[in-house]
C-alpha positions in Angstrom: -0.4 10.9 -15.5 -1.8 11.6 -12.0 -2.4 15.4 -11.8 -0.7 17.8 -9.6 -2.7 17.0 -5.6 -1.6 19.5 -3.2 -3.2 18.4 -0.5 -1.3 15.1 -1.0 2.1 16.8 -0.6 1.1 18.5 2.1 -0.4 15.5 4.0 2.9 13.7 3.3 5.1 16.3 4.9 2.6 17.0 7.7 2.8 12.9 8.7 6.0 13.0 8.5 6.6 15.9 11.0 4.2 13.7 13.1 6.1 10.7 12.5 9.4 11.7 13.7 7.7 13.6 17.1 6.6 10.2 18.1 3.2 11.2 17.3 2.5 8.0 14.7 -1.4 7.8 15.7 -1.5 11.2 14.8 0.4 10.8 11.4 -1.7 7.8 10.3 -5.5 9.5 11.1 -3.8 12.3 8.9 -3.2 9.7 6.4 -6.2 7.8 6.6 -8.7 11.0 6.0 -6.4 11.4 3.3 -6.9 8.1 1.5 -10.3 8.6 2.2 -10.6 11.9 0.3 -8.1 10.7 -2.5 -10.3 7.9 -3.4 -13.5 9.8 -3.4 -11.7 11.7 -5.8 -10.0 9.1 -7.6 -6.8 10.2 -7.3 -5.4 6.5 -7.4 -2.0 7.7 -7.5 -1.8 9.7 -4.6 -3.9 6.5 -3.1 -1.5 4.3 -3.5 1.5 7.0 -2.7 0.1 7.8 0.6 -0.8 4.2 1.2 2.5 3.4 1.1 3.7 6.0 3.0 1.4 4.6 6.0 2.6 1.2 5.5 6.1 2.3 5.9 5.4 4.4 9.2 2.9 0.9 10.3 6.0 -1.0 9.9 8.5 1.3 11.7 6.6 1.4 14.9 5.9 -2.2 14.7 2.2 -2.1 13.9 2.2 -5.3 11.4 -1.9 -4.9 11.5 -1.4 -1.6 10.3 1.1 -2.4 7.7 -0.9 -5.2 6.3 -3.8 -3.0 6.2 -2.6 -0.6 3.8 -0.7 -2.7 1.8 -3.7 -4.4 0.8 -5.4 -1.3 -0.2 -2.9 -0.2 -2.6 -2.6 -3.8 -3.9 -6.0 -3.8 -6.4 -4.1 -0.6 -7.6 -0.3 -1.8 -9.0 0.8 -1.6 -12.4 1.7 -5.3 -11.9 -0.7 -6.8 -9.9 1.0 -10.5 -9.9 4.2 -9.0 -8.3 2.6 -7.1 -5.4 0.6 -10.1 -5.0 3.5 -11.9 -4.3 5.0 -9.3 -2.4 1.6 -9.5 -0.2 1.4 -13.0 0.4 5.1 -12.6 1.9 3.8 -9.8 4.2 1.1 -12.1 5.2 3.3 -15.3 5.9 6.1 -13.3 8.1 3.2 -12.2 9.9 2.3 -16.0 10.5 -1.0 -16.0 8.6 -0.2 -19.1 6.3 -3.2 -19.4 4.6 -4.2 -16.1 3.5 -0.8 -15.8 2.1 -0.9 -19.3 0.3 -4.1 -17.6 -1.6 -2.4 -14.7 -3.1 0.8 -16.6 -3.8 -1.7 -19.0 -6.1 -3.1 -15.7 -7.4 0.1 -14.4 -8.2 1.8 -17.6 -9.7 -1.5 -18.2 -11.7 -1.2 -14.6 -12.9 2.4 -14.8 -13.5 2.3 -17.8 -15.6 -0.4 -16.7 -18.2 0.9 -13.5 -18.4 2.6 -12.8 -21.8 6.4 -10.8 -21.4 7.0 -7.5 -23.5 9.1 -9.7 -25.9 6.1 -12.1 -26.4 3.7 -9.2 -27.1 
């Protein structure tokens, strides 16, 4: 279990404040010298928590780049990787890159399909 991160907490509420000023540049450098400092410190958790967080601010002003971005960092770091593959290739495809989301659709269905179910294990 991820340990307790204050600064993580913090940086959430802070970015959100930001967010709903209008301030969403603001809130996503906050996040980014977050990420930055959670993974020095491997705190993968908070990572991927405040990865998502950004993604979700990237997507409400409309910055797919953005969105796309740190979706794929927190992507080497789900508890099942095939399924946010997936998930990633149809982030990719809305955002009319075909072919990048055609290669981690493969990855995901090749993943998916040699992957053994609890009831198999």
């Amino acid at each position: 279990m991820e340990e307790r991160w204050d600064r993580g907490k913090e940086i959430m509420r802070q970015s959100l404040k930001l967010a709903e000023q209008g301030k969403d540049d603001q809130a996503l450098s906050l996040l980014d010298d977050a990420i930055a400092d959670a993974s020095r410190e491997e705190r993968h958790g908070w990572v991927s928590i405040l990865c998502k967080h950004a993604a979700v601010i990237s997507r409400h002003v409309g910055d797919r780049r953005r969105e796309i971005h740190y979706n794929q960092l927190r992507l080497p770091l789900a508890d099942d990787y095939a399924f946010a593959a997936f998930n990633f290739a149809q982030l990719l495809l809305s955002d009319g890159q075909a072919a990048r989301a055609e290669e981690y659709a493969a990855e995901a269905y090749k993943l998916s399909i040699t992957k053994k179910t609890e009831a198999e294990s």
